[in-house]
N, C-alpha and C positions, 0 to 999 in steps of 0.2 A: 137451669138449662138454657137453650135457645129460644125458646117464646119466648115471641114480638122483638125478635131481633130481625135486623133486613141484612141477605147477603144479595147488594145488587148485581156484583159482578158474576157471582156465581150462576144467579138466577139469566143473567142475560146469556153467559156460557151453554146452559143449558138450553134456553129459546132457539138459540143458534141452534145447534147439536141439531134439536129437533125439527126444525125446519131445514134442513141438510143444507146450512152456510157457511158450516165448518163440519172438520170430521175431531176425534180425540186424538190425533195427533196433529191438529195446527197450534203451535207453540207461536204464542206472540204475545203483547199485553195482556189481553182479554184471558186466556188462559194461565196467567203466572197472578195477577189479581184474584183470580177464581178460584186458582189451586188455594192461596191464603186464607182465603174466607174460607174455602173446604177446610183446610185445617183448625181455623176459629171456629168452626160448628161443632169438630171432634172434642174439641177443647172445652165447649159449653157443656155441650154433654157428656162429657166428662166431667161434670165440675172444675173444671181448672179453667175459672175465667179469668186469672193475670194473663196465661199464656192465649187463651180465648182474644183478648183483650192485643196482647202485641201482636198476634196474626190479622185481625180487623186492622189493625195501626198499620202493617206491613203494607195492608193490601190497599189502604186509600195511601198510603206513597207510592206504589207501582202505579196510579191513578193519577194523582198527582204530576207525578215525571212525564206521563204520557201528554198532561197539554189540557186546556180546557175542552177541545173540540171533543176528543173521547172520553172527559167527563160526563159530558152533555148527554153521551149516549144511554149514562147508568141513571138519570135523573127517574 
């Protein structure tokens, strides 16, 4: 499953959310990284860590592309 895996982006999506500094409809990096990782956890827990595995990979390249500075952020 997902134990002791980390989904940062997700987890930061969600802080936001809850601290009202975004709503579920701001699509922008942070939400398209977070969707991936949403899908890598479906995926753990499903057993299906290949696909687990290329959704975590998707989502540190949407991270990637976006630049160091909004890396910085998911540290």
């Amino acid at each position: 499953m997902h134990e002791g895996r980390r989904f940062p982006a997700l987890d930061l999506w969600h802080d936001e959310l809850r601290a009202g500094l975004r709503t579920t409809t701001t699509f922008d990096t942070l939400y398209r990284a977070a969707c991936a990782e949403a899908d890598a956890r479906e995926f753990y827990g499903m057993r299906m860590a290949e696909l687990g595995d290329r959704s975590m990979a998707r989502s540190r390249e949407i991270i990637r592309q976006a630049g160091p500075d909004f890396a910085k952020g998911l540290a």
